[in-house]
Phi, psi and omega in degrees: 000110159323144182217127178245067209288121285182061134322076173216196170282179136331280150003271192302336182289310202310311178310322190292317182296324184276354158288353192205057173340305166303008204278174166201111164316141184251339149208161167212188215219131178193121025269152145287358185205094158236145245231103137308105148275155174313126171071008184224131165292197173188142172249143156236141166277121130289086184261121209290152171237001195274183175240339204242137159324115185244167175232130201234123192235142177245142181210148196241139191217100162270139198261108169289145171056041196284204189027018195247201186259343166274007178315101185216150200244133189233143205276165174223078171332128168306134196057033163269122182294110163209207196284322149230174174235154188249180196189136291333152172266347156197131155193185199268138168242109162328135144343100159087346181266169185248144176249100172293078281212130187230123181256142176226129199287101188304302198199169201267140183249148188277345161199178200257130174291152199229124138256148177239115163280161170223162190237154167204144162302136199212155193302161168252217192245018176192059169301129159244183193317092185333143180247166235296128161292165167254164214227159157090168173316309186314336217284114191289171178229116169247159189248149193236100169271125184273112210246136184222119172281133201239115166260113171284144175222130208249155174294170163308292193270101175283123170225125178285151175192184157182173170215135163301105184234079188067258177240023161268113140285138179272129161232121220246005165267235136228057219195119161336122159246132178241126190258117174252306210217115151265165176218086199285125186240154200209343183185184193266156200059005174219115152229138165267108176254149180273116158310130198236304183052073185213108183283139197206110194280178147331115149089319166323144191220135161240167151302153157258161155259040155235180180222124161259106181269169188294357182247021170250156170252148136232142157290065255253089163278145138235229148206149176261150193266007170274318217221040154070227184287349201284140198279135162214167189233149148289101177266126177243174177222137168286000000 
């Protein structure tokens, strides 16, 4: 079997796989986005697509600057002290079976924080002798994709907050805001809203693409990363 290793998105995986109608992912991952709460964990499934027993290593990566242009991921060195931990951290996933993969919270973080695990297929500690590729049409292609799960670690006091400053939104609390839809009011019953899809971390500011005088609302919808889709709104004043 041909192997093809692989760092990408979603996205990008799903194009690759529709690109190779024979291809077959050898695992995947589900959730892809989980919620630390204080003093509480969050588990993800590792699910094998393979036939054959494979060995799957976890590696922890914290994220700077997340949502910006600035953005960057720093490796987190084995016994290095941080904010969480994965358990296991490599281990064999059976032909066709699933793995419960448990992250767990290390030290209190004071605002909320963004990590990425990423899981891979990796040699184990007696592999054995690969077996033959295969030639011809029949031949599968597998791709050994690397999957990164995006973890929040919410502070013990969570609080949202922001402040409105002409067209800066603030976000002045410690809590993730993910801002889907604003709503520029000019009166009462004449509003415009703007599509935003934006995440705006702890200390982090966005533009709008308006100016708010003081005798205007704006409408702030978002979501918390505790609490999946549900939707909240804000009314602010400049």
């Amino acid at each position: 079997m041909k192997r093809i290793a692989c760092r990408c998105t979603a996205f990008a995986a799903f194009a690759l796989l529709m690109a190779a109608p024979a291809a077959q992912a050898n695992l995947t991952v589900h959730p892809m986005r989980v919620a630390v709460e204080h003093q509480r964990g969050a588990q993800v499934r590792v699910y094998s697509q393979s036939g054959q027993t494979q060995y799957v290593q976890a590696t922890i990566k914290r994220i700077v600057d997340p949502a910006s242009g600035h953005e960057e991921e720093i490796d987190i060195e084995p016994g290095q002290l941080d904010a969480i931990a994965v358990t296991p951290a490599k281990f064999a996933l059976a032909g066709g079976g699933n793995r419960l993969v448990r992250v767990i919270p290390l030290s209190t973080v004071t605002q909320e924080t963004a990590y990425r695990v990423y899981f891979e297929g990796v040699r184990g500690d007696a592999d054995e002798t690969s077996a033959p590729i295969e030639e011809g049409p029949a031949a599968q292609v597998g791709i050994s994709l690397i999957w990164g799960s995006l973890v929040h670690v919410l502070p013990a006091d969570p609080q949202a907050d922001m402040h409105l400053d002409g067209a800066v939104l603030r976000n002045t609390g410690n809590l993730r805001l993910g801002v889907t839809t604003v709503e520029h009011c000019v009166a009462k019953n004449r509003c415009e809203s703007h599509d935003i899809q934006h995440s705006i971390y702890p200390g982090q500011e966005l533009k709008l693409p308006f100016t708010a005088t003081s005798a205007e609302r704006v409408r702030v919808h978002y979501r918390l990363s505790h609490a999946g889709y549900r939707s909240h709104e804000r009314e602010l004043q400049p």
